[in-house]
N, C-alpha and C positions, 0 to 999 in steps of 0.2 A: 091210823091204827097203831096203837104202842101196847109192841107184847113184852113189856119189861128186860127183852133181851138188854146186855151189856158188853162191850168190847174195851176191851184193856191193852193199851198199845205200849211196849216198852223203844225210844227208840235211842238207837245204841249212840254212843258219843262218836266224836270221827277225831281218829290219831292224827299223830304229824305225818306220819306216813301213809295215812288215805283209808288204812284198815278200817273197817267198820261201815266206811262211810255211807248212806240211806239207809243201812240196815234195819229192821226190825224186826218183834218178837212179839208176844202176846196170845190173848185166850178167851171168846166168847162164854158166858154165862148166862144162863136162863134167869127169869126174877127169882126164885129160888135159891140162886147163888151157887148152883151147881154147874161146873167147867163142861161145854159142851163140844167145843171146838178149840183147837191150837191155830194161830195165824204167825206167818213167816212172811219174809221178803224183802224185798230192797225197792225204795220208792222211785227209783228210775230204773226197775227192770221189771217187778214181777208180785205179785203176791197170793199165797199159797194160804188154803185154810184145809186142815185135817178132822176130821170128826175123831173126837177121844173113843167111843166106843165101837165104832166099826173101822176103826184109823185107814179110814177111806182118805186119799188126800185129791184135791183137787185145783187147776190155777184157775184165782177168779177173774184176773188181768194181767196182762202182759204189755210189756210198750213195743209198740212198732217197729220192726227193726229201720234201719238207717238207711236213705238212698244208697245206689252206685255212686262212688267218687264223693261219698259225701265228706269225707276230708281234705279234701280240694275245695271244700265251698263252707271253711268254720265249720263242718259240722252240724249244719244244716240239718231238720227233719222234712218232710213232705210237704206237714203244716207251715213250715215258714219260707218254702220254693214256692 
């Protein structure tokens, strides 16, 4: 099924200093070309879509948080214990 929707993803450069780093920005559009939704988030935490017109916001995913002690083991997630 393709309903001409369109996602426009900006994603931010990463400083020397870490600033920015997976961040991104962007804006879903209908085929029409009218901005229907605002998306946010950072690609190893979270990412957030708000609707323009009822600026309902909502998280579509989140990453899992981290074992116990998981700094004791690299860092480890679940997936790789």
């Amino acid at each position: 099924m393709k309903t001409g929707d369109r996602c426009c993803l900006d994603l931010k450069k990463r400083s020397w200093g870490g600033k920015g780093a997976f961040e991104f920005t962007g804006f879903v559009e209908d085929k029409f070309k009218d901005k229907r939704y605002t998306v946010v988030g950072k690609l190893n935490e979270f990412f957030n879509i708000k609707s323009i017109s009822t600026q309902q916001e909502e998280t579509i995913w989140q990453a899992n948080p981290y074992p116990e002690n998981s700094n004791h083991m690299y860092n480890f997630t679940n997936f790789a214990l």
